[in-house]
C-alpha positions, 0 to 999 in steps of 0.5 A, a space after each residue: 730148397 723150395 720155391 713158390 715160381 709164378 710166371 706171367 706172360 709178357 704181351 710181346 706180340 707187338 714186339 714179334 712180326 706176325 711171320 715170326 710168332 709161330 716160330 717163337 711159339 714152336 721154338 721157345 714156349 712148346 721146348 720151356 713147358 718140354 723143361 718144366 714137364 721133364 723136371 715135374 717128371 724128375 720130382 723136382 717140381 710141381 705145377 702148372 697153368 691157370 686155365 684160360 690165362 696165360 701163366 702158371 705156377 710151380 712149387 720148383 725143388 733146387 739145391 741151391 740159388 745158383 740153380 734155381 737162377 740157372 734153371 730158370 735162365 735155361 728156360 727158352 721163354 725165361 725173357 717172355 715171362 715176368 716172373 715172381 719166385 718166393 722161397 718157401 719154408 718147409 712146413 716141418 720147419 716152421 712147426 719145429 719154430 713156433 715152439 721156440 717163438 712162442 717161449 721167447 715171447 712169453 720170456 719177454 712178457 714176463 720180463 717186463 715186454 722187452 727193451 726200451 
């Protein structure tokens, strides 16, 4: 299965002393881009950051629910970011679909358009 990942940073630099920000910044967000790298390297996803922001986007490869949800739970900023995830239809499947649609529809107009 696929996913559509859109992470958005969550402004918690009021939530955050100043003295602990670097730390945070050291420990959650370098050791997350460290995950999303490796798993990019693995093939499982594909992504990145939009310039001059602070979010991105990935396209994230997972078996199932379960380990997308376990995935991005792993993740060390998981709770600094709003996230947005969007399954994805193979673009093969939909092409194999719209055939079968199309020759619905046309059943249905010619039957009179369908029920009342």
């Amino acid at each position: 299965m696929m996913f559509l990942v859109r992470g958005e940073n969550i402004d918690s630099g009021y939530l955050i002393p100043p003295d602990q920000l670097f730390p945070v910044l050291e420990q959650r967000v370098v050791a997350g881009f460290q995950m999303l790298a490796a798993r990019v390297a693995q093939g499982k996803a594909m992504g990145g950051v939009f310039p001059g922001e602070r979010g991105g986007a990935l396209v994230l490869e997972a078996d199932s629910l379960e380990e997308l949800d376990a995935f991005m739970n792993s993740l060390p900023f998981f709770g600094l970011i709003k996230w947005d995830i969007k399954p994805l239809m193979p673009f093969s499947t939909i092409a194999e679909k719209i055939p079968q649609y199309l020759s619905h529809a046309r059943e249905m107009m010619a039957g009179g358009g369908g029920s009342n």
